[in-house]
N, C-alpha and C positions, 0 to 999 in steps of 0.2 A: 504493500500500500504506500509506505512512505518514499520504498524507492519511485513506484513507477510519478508519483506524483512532485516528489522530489527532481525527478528527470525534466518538469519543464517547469519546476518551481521560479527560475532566476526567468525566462522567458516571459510566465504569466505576469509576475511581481515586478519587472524592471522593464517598462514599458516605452518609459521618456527616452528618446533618440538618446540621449549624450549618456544617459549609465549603463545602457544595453552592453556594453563590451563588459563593462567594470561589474558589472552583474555578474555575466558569466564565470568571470576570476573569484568571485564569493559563492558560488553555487553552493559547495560545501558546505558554506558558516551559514546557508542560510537554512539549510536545512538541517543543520545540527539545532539551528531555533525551535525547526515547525517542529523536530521528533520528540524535543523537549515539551512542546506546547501537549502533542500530541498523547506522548507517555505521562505527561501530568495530568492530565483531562483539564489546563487552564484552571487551575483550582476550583472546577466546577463553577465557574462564569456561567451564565445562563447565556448561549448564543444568540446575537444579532444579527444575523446573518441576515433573516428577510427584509427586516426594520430599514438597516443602514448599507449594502448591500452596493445598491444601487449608485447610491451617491458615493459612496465610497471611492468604489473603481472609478467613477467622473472626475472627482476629484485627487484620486495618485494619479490618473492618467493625464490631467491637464499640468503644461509644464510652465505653467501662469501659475500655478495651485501650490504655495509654499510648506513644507514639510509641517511646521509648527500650528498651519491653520488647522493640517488635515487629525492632526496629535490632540488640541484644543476643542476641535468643534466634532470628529467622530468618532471618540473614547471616551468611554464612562471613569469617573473616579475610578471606581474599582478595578478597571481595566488599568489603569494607568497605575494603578497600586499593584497589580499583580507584573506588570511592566518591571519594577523601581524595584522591588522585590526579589524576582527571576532571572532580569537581564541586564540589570543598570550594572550591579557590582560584574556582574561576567565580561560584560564589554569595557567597561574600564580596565578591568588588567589583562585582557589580550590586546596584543599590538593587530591584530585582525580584524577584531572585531571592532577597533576604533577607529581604523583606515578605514572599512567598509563603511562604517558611518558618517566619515568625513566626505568621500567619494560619491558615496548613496546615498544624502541625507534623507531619501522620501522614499 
């Protein structure tokens, strides 16, 4: 499951012309995210999927559409606590996962 979807993870996820390359060089890190998300079940988050879904993708996909709006306006607290929790300390001490953020910010 996670490979095959991992296989076009950096594809689906990294849409805007200018990270498409640098996606593909984190492919790896970014699916070490989604296995973790995945084998954690998200601390049993209740999914959004249908709710926000939509605009979601409009908004990663537009390269008008700034990272911090998309952080602000289509994540719940809790979401963003489960974030600060799981991945903030992880991506600070890898030098991978703070390039991919610097490179990728969205």
């Amino acid at each position: 499951f996670t490979k095959e979807y991992g296989a076009t993870l950096a594809n689906t996820v990294c849409t805007h012309p200018g990270y498409k390359s640098a996606c593909q060089v984190f492919d790896d890190t970014l699916q070490c995210w989604f296995r973790k998300m995945v084998t954690g079940h998200c601390d049993d988050l209740p999914s959004l999927f249908k709710k926000r879904n939509k605009d979601l993708v409009k908004s990663c996909n537009d390269p008008d559409t700034d990272h911090l709006d998309i952080w602000m306006n289509h994540f719940t607290e809790a979401e963003k606590g489960y974030w600060r929790n799981n991945f903030k300390a992880q991506a600070e001490e890898s030098k991978l996962f703070d390039t991919m953020n610097k490179l990728i910010p969205k």
